[in-house]
RODO-2510 file (C-alpha; in nm, 4 decimals, decimal comma):
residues 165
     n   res          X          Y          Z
     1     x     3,8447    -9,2953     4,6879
     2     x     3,5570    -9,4460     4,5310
     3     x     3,3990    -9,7811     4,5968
     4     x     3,5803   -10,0275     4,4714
     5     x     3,4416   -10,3648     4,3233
     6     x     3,4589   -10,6544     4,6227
     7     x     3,6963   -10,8431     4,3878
     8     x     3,9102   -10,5593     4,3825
     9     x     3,8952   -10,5197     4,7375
    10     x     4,0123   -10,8345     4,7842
    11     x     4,3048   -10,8407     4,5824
    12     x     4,3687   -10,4921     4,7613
    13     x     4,3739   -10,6330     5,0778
    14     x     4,6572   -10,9065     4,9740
    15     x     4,8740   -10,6162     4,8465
    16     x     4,8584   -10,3892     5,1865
    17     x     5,1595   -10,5337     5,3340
    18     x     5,3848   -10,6145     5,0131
    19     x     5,7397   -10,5440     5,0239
    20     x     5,8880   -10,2923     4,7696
    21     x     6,2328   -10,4168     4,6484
    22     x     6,4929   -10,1661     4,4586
    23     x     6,8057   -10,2850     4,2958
    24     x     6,8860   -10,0917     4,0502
    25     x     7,1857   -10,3135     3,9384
    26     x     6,9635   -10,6357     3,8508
    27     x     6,6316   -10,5427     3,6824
    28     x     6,5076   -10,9602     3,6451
    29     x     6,5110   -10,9177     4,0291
    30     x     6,3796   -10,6081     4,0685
    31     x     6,1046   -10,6927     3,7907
    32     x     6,0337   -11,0601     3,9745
    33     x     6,0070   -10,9222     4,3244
    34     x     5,7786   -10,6647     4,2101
    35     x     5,5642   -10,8681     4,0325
    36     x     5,1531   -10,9036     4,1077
    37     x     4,9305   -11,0986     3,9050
    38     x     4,5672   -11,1297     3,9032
    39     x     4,3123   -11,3746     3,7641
    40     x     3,9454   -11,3786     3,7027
    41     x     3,7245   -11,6723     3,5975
    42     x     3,4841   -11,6150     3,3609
    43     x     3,2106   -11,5736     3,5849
    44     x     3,3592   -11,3421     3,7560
    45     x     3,4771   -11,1589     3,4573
    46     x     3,1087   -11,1001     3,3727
    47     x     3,0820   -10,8693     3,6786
    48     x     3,3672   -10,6663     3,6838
    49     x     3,3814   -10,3863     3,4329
    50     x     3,6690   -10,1980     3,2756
    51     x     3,5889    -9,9200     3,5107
    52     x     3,6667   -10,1718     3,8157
    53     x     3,9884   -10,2473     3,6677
    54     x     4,0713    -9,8830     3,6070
    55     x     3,9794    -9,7990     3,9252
    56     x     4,1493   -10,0783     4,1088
    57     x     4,4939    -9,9982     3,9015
    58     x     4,4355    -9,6764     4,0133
    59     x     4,4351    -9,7389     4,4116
    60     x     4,7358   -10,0250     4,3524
    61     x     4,9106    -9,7178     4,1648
    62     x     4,8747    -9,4771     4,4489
    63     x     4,9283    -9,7715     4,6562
    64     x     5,3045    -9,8069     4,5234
    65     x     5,3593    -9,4675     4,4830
    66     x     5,3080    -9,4055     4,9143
    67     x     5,5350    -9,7399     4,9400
    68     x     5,8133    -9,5082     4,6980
    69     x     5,7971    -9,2034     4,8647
    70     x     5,8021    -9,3450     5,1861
    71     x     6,0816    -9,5715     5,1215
    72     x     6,2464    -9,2552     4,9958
    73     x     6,3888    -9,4612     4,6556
    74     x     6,4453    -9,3663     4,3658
    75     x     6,2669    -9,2368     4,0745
    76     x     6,0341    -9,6047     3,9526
    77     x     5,8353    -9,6965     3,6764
    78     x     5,5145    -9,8946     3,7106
    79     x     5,3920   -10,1123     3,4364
    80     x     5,0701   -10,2780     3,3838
    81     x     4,9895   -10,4970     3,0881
    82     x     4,7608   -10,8274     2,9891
    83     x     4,9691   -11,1067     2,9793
    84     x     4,7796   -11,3319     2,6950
    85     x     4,9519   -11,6435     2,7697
    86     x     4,8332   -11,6857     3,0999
    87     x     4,5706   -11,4827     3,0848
    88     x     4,6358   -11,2622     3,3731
    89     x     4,6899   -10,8742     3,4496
    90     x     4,9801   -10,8061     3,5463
    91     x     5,1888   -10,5371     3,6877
    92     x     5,5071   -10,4424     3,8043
    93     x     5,7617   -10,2341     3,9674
    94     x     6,1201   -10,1210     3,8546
    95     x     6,3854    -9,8668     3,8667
    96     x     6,3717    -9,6042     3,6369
    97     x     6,7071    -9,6028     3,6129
    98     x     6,6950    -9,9361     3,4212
    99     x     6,5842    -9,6873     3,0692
   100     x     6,3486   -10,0122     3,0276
   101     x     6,0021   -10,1960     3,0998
   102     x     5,9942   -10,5335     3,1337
   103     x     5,7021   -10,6299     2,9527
   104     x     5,9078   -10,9139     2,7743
   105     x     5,7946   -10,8321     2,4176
   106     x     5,7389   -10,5299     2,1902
   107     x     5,4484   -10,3107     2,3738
   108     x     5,2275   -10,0221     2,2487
   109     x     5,2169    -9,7332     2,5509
   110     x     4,8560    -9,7156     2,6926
   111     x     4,6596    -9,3683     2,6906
   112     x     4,5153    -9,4805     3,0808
   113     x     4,4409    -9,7761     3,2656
   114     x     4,1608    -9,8657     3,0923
   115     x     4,3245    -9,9625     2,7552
   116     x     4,4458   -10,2473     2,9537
   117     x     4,1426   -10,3213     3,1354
   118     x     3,9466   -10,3539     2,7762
   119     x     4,2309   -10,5844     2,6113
   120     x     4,2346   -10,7968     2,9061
   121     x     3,8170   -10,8382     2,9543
   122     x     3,8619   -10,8866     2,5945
   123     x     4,0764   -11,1659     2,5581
   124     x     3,9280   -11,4898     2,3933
   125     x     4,2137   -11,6792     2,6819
   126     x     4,0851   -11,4778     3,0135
   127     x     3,9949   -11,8449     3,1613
   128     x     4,3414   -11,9748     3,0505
   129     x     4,4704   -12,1812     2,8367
   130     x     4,2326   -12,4954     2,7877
   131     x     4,3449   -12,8174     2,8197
   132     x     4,4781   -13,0621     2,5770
   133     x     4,4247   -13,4169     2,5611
   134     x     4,8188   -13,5179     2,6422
   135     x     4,7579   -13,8155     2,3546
   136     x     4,6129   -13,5309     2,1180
   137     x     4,9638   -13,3848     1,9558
   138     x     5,3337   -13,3486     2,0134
   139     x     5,4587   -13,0710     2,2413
   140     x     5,5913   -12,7791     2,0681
   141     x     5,4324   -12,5000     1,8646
   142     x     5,1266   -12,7415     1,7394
   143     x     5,0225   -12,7555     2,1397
   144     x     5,0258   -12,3953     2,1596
   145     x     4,8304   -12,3645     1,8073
   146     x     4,5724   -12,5750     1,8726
   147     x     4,5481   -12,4467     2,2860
   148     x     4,4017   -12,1133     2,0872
   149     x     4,4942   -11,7736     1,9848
   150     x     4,8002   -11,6138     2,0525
   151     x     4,8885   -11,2340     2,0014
   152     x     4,9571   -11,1811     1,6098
   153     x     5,3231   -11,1213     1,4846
   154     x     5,3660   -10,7135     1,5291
   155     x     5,0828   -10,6678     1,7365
   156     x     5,2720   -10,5044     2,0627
   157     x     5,1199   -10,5391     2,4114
   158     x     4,9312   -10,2670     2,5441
   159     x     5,1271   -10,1194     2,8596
   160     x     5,0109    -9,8551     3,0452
   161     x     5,3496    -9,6923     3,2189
   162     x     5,3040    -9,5197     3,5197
   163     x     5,6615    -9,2993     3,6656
   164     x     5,6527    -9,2986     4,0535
   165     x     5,6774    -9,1075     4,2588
***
């Protein structure tokens, strides 16, 4: 495997030991125990290329895959997308027996890893959303409008879909 950035190490390191839950009747619970999320400030966005992110999706990928096949489950479905609103990447782990993703909106299917990687480096919110003065506005959609941009109507997610084993 090649050298991975120390970031990506990191996070690798917290994801040795995590559990692999199946339950092919309740997908929220499958989905939500599967779930990983990772964060990057923007100085640390500034060293980590797309090719770090592709290659540490890769090594969580073949991570899950070894936790499938040993756990002798059935067939799964990996997703990895950007989630804008938090500005995170996330991924996750279902059944495949579920016919769905849950990406909780419309998605476009990535090509590879690395579509993901780009959209999420890209992203105007990878810091989060900023602060607003509590006095400034009432709660609702003007908060979210004025916290900054949010995906466009009919602009799907990018996913990239992975089928394990």
């Amino acid at each position: 495997m090649p050298t991975m950035h120390p970031l990506a190490e990191q996070w690798m390191a917290g994801l040795a030991d995590a559990d692999l839950v199946v339950n092919r009747d309740d997908m929220v619970e499958e989905a939500g125990a599967n779930l990983w999320w990772f964060g990057l400030t923007r100085d640390q966005a500034a060293d980590v290329t797309v090719e770090d992110l592709a290659a540490f999706m890769a090594a969580v990928t073949d991570l899950r895959r070894a936790q499938v096949v040993r756990a002798g489950g059935p067939p799964m479905v990996l997703v990895w997308w950007h989630d804008l609103p938090t500005a995170q990447l996330r991924c996750t782990l279902v059944s495949a027996a579920h016919g769905m993703v849950p990406v909780g909106a419309e998605y476009r299917a990535a090509e590879a890893p690395e579509d993901v990687a780009r959209d999420w480096l890209g992203s105007p919110l990878l810091s989060g959303l900023p602060l607003l003065d509590a006095g400034a506005m009432p709660a609702g959609e003007a908060v979210w409008e004025a916290a900054g941009p949010r995906e466009a109507p009919g602009v799907p997610r990018v996913a990239w879909i992975v089928s394990l084993p």
